[in-house]
C-alpha positions as CSV (number, residue, x, y, z in Angstrom):
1,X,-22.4,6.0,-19.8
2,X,-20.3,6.6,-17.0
3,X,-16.0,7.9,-17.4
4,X,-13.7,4.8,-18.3
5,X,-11.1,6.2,-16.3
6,X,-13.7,6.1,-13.4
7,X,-14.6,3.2,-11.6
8,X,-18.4,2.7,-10.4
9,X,-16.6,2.8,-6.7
10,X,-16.0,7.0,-7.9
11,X,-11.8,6.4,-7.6
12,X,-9.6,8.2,-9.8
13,X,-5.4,8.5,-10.1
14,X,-6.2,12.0,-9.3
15,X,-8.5,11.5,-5.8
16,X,-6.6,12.3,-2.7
17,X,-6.6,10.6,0.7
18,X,-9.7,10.8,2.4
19,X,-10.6,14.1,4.8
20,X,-10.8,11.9,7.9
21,X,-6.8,10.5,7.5
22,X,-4.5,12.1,9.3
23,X,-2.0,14.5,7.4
24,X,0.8,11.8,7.0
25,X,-1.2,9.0,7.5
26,X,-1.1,6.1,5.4
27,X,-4.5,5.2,3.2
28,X,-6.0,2.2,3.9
29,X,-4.5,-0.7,2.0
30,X,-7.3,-2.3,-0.1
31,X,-7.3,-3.5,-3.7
32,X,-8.9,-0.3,-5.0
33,X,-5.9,1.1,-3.2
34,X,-2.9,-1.4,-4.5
35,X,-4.7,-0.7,-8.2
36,X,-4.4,3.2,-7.8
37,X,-1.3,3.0,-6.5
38,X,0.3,1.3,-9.2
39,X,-1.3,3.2,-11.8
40,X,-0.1,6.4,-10.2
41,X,3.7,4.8,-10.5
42,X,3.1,3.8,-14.3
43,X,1.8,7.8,-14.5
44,X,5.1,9.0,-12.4
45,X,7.3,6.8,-14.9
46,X,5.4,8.3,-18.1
47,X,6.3,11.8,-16.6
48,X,2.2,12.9,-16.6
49,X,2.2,13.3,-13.0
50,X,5.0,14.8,-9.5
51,X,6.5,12.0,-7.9
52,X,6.5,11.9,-4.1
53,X,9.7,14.7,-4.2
54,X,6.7,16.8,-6.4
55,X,8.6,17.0,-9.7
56,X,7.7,15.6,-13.0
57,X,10.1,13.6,-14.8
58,X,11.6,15.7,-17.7
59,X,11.3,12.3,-19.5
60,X,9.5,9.7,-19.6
61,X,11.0,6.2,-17.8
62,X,9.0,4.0,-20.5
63,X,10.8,0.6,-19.4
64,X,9.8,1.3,-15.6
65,X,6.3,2.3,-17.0
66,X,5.9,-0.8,-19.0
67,X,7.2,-2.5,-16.5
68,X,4.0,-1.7,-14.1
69,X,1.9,-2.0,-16.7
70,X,2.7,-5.4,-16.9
71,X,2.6,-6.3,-13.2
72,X,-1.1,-4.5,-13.7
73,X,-1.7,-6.8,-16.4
74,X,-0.7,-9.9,-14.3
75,X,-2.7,-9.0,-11.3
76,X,-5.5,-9.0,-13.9
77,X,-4.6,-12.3,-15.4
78,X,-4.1,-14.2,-11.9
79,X,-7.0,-12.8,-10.5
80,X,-9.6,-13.6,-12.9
81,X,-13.0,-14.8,-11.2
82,X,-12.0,-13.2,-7.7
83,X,-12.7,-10.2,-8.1
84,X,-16.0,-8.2,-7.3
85,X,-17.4,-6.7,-9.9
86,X,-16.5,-3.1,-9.4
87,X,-13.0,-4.5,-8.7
88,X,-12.7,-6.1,-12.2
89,X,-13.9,-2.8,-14.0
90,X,-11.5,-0.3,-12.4
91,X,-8.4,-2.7,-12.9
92,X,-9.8,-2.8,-16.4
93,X,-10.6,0.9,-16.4
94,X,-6.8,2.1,-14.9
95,X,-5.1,-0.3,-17.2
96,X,-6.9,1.5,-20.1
97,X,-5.9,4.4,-18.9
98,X,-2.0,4.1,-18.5
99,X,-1.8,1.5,-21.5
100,X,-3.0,5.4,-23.5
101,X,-0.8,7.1,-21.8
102,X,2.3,4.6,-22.2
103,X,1.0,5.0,-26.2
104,X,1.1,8.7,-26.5
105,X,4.3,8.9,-24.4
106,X,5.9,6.6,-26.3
107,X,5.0,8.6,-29.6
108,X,6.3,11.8,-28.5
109,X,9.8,10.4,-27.1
């Protein structure tokens, strides 16, 4: 059984750019991309991971966090039978993963 936080494509929050971009270089926009990258702002908001000025929120920002969670959960919603396959499972799979983490941040605040 493969990692529900792990998309058949092999992304992860945690994967960084690809070797071959340029240090400072944009990614690629793709949906894969717009996914992870909205997911890595719910995980910035809940405090579990350095924002772009590499600090971790002392506390977690659950309205902002809920708040992509939700545009997450739209994107979902309005694209129903246009995604691929593998695109369906790691929106599914990421929005898993920081609806948990929302859950255990908002426990512990």
């Amino acid at each position: 059984m493969s990692d529900p936080t792990k998309g058949d494509r092999g992304f992860t929050l945690s994967d960084a750019p690809a070797a071959d971009t340029a240090p400072g270089a944009l990614p690629r926009i793709d949906f894969a991309t717009f996914v992870l990258s909205l997911a890595a702002s719910a995980m910035v908001h809940l405090g579990l991971v350095a924002g772009p000025e590499g600090q971790k929120r002392e506390r977690p920002d659950l309205p902002m966090a809920q708040q992509t969670i939700d545009t997450l959960e739209m994107l979902l919603e309005k694209t129903r039978g246009n995604l691929d396959a593998d695109e369906e499972r790691l929106l599914q799979s990421v929005l898993y993963e920081v609806r948990m983490s929302f859950v255990r941040a908002e426990r512990t605040a």
